[in-house]
N, C-alpha and C positions, 0 to 999 in steps of 0.2 A: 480471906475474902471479906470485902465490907457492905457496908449499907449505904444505898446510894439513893438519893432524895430525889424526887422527881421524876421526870423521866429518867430510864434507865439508859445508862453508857455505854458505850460498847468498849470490850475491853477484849482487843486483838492484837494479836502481831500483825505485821505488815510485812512487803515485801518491794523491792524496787523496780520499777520497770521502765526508767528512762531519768535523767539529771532534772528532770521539770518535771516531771508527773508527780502527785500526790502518791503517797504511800497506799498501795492496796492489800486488799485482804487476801492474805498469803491461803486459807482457806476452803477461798471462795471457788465454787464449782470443778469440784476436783472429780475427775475421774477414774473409776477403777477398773484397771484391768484387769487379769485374771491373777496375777503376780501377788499384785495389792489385794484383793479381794484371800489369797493364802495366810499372806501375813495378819488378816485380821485375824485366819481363824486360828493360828496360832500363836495369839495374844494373850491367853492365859497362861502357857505354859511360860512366857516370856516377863508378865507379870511375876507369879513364883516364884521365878529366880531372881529374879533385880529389886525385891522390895524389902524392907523391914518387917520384924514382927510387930515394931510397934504399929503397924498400920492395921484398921479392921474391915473386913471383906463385908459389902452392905448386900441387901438383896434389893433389888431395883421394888420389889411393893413395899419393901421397911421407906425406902425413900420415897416411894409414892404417900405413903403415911404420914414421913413426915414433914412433907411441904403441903398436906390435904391435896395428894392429888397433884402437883404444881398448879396450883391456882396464879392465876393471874396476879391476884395483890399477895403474893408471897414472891413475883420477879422483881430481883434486886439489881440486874445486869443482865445484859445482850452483846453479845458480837456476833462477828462469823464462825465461830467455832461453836455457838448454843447460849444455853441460857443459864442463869446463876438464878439461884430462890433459895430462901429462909427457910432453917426447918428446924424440927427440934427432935433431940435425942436427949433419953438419960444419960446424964452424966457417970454412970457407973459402967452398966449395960448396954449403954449405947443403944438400946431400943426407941423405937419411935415414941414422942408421948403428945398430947396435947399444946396447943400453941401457950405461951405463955409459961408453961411448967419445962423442968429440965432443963437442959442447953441447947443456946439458938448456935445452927451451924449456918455456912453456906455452903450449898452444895450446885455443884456444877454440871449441868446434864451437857454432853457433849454430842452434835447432828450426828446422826448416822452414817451418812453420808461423806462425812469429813476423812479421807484417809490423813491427809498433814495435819490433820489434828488429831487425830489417834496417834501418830508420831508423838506430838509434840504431851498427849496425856499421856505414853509411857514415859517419855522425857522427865516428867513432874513427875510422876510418880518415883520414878529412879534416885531422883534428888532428894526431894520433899519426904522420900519413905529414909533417907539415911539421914540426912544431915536437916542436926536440930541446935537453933539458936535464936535469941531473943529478938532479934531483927527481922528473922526467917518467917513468913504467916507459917501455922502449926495446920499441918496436913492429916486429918484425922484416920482417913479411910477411903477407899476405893468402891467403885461395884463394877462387874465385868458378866452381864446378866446379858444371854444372845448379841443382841444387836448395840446395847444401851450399855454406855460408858460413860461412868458420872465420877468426880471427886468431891470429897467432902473435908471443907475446910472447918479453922476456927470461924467464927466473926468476929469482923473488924465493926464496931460501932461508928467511929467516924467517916467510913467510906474510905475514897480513894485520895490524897493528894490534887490530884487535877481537881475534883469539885469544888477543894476548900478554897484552889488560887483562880478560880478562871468560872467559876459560875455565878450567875446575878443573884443576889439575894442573899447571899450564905455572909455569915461572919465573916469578917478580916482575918488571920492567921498571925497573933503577937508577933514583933520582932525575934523575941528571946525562943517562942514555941519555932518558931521557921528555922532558929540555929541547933535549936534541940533536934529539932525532924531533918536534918542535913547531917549529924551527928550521926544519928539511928542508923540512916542508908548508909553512909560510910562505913560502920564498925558492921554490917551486915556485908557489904562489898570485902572489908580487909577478911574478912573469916573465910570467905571464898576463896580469895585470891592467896590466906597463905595452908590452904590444904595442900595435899601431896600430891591430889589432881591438878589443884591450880584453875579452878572453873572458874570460868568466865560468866557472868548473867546474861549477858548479847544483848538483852532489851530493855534497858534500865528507862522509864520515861513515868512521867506524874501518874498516868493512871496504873502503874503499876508497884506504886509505894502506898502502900493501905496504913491506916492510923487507926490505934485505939481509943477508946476511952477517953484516955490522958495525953493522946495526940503523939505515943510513941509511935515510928515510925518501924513498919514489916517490908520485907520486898516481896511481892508476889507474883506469880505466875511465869512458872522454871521451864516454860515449855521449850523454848530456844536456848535456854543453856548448854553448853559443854563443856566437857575436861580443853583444859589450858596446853600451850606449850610444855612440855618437859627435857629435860637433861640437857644436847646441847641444843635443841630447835630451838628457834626465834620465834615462831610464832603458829600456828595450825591455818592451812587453806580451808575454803568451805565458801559455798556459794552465801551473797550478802542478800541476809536478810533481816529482819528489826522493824526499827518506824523513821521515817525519816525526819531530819532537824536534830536527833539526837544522837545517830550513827555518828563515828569519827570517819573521817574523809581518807582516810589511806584504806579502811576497813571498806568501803565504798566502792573505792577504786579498783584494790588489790585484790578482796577477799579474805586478807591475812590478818590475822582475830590473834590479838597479843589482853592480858590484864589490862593495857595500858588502853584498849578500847571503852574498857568500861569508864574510866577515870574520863575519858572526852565524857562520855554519855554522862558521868557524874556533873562534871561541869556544864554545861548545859540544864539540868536541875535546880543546882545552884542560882544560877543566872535566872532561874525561873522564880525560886523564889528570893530572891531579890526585888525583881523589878514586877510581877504579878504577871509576867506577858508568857503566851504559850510559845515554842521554840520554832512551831511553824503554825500557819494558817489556812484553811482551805481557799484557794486562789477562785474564789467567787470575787462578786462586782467588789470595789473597793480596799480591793488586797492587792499584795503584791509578791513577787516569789521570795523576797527577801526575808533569810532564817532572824529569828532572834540574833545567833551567835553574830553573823554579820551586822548586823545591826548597831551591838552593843559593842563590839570590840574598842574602837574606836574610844570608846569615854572607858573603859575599864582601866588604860596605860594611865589615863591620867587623875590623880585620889579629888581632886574636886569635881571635874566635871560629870564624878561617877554617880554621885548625887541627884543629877539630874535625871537620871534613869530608876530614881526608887520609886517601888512603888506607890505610888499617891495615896492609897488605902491605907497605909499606915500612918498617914498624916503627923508625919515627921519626927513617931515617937520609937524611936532607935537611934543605937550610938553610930553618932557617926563616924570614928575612928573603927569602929567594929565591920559596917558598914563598908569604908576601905578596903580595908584587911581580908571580907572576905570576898569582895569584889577582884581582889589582885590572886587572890586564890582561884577563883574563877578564871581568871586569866590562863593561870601556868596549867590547871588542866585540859584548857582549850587549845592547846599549845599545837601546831599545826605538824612538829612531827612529835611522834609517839615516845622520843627514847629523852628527850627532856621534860615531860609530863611528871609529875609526883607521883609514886605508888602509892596508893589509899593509905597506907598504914603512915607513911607522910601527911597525906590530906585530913586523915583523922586527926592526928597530932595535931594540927595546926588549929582545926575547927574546935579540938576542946581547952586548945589554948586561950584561942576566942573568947569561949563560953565563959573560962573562970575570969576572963577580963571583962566580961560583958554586964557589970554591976555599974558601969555608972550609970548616971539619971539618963532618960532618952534626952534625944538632940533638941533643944528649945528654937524654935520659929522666931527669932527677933522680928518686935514691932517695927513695923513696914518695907521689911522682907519676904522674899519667898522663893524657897528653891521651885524650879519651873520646871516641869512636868518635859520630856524630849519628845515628839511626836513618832510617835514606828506605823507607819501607812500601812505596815504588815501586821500588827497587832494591838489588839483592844480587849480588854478586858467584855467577858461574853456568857 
């Protein structure tokens, strides 16, 4: 989990409920029958079973302790699923301590109310409690205290990806740090995809790549994940859910969730950060339904005009042969069927191919030139 400036984000899954409707909160006002209301109360014994030792079981006052209470200026995050706030624990003991002493967490209090999100926090816990890697955010511990279901992550210092490319005020995002942070999510997607589950992330999207420190890139929040296709199946059914813009369009259609879903959702990313544009837009006054992906395709086939779509905040200091290359990569994972798409462990290769070519000088601006900016009615920078 990271640190999120300003007002705080919402940071949700979504759900689709027509070809034009905005993505909604999968969530939101959910009802419990009496069915739902059994499986909550046997969610610890369910817990138990499906988690790691490395994880530690918190008591809902250690965590009232260590966000002071959840105070207000300790929320770092909002969705439909609750709220995110800063807390601190020893780093040993794990005990609550004082703000500023010990290790700052984020911890996740989840609505009570939520059954699909009680789902989706055994989901994370299930994942997040076994599978541990340098891309992966580090899932510290749970608490399963009557009603109140929280997770407690690392902290991510730089927050989320979406704030670095898409909110006013913030820094630029280097050409070179944007191919290192497409790197990171790649080599975190290939380690999914080549387990013996074969898990899928389902929701790959900016505000759920968190950055540390040093702007490495984590995937976070496993709550829609699942094991993958195996043996001879082609692919697992399962009603579509995710955020929309970044879903691949057979996964949409069909329901049918292949590795090769995620690799669309990867490109899409990509393409975001490229060009600084978000993948969709809320079709308020002066938007339009048209995704990013459509958008750009069109200049992506061709390596100059792809130029016209960089983003203008980097004011022209990137290669542009790098540039190309990975705009044409973007391409093949956008690739409209699934079974010509690159496997991440391809896309990775390629992107660190990139990286070690990505030493020469950035692109120079010839005097009384200027690569021109392409208008997207559907997206601005915001």
């Amino acid at each position: 989990m990271g640190n999120y400036c300003g007002k705080p984000v919402a940071h949700v899954s979504s759900n689709f409920t027509g070809s034009k409707n905005k993505a909604v909160n999968k969530t939101k006002q959910d009802l419990f029958t009496s069915h739902q209301k059994a499986a909550l109360q046997t969610s610890q014994s369910n817990v138990n079973k499906s988690i790691s030792n490395n994880l530690k079981s918190f008591s809902f006052n250690d965590l009232k302790e260590a966000t002071k209470n959840f105070r207000r200026e300790n929320l770092i995050g909002e969705g439909g699923f609750g709220y995110v706030f800063k807390g601190w624990i020893d780093e040993i003991t794990y005990a609550p301590t004082k703000p500023g002493s010990g290790m700052v967490v984020a911890i996740k209090n989840l609505k009570p109310e939520s059954f699909q999100g009680h789902k989706e926090w055994l989901t994370e816990i299930n994942y997040l409690g076994q599978l541990q890697h340098e891309n992966l955010v580090k899932l510290i511990g749970y608490c399963l205290d009557g009603k109140s279901r929280l997770l407690i992550y690392e902290f991510m210092q730089k927050g989320s990806l979406e704030n670095h490319l898409f909110r006013k005020g913030v820094q630029p995002i280097a050409w070179a740090t944007r191919i290192n942070i497409a790197i990171g999510v790649a080599r975190g997607l290939t380690f999914l995809h080549s387990l013996n589950s074969n898990v899928i992330f389902r929701d790959l999207k900016a505000s759920n790549i968190l950055l540390d420190s040093d702007f490495n890139a984590k995937l976070s929040d496993f709550g829609l994940a699942r094991d993958g296709p195996t043996g001879d199946n082609t692919h697992v059914s399962t009603r579509v859910i995710g955020t929309q813009g970044y879903a691949a369009p057979e996964y949409v259609a069909t329901g049918h969730l292949t590795p090769r879903s995620d690799v669309y959702s990867f490109g899409v990313v990509l393409l975001e950060l490229l060009t600084g544009r978000r993948a969709i837009e809320d079709n308020g006054p002066g938007f339009s339904d048209e995704t990013l992906v459509n958008w750009a395709k069109p200049f992506l086939s061709d390596s100059r005009r792809v130029l016209r779509i960089m983003d203008t905040r980097l004011g022209g200091q990137y290669s542009k042969k790098g540039a190309q290359a990975a705009a044409a990569l973007a391409l093949q994972c956008l690739g409209t069927d699934p079974k010509f798409r690159p496997p991440m462990v391809d896309v990775l290769a390629a992107l660190e191919g990139l990286n070690s070519s990505n030493t020469m000088p950035p692109m120079a601006q010839k005097s009384g030139t200027e690569i021109r900016a392409t208008k997207h009615s559907g997206h601005s920078h915001n």
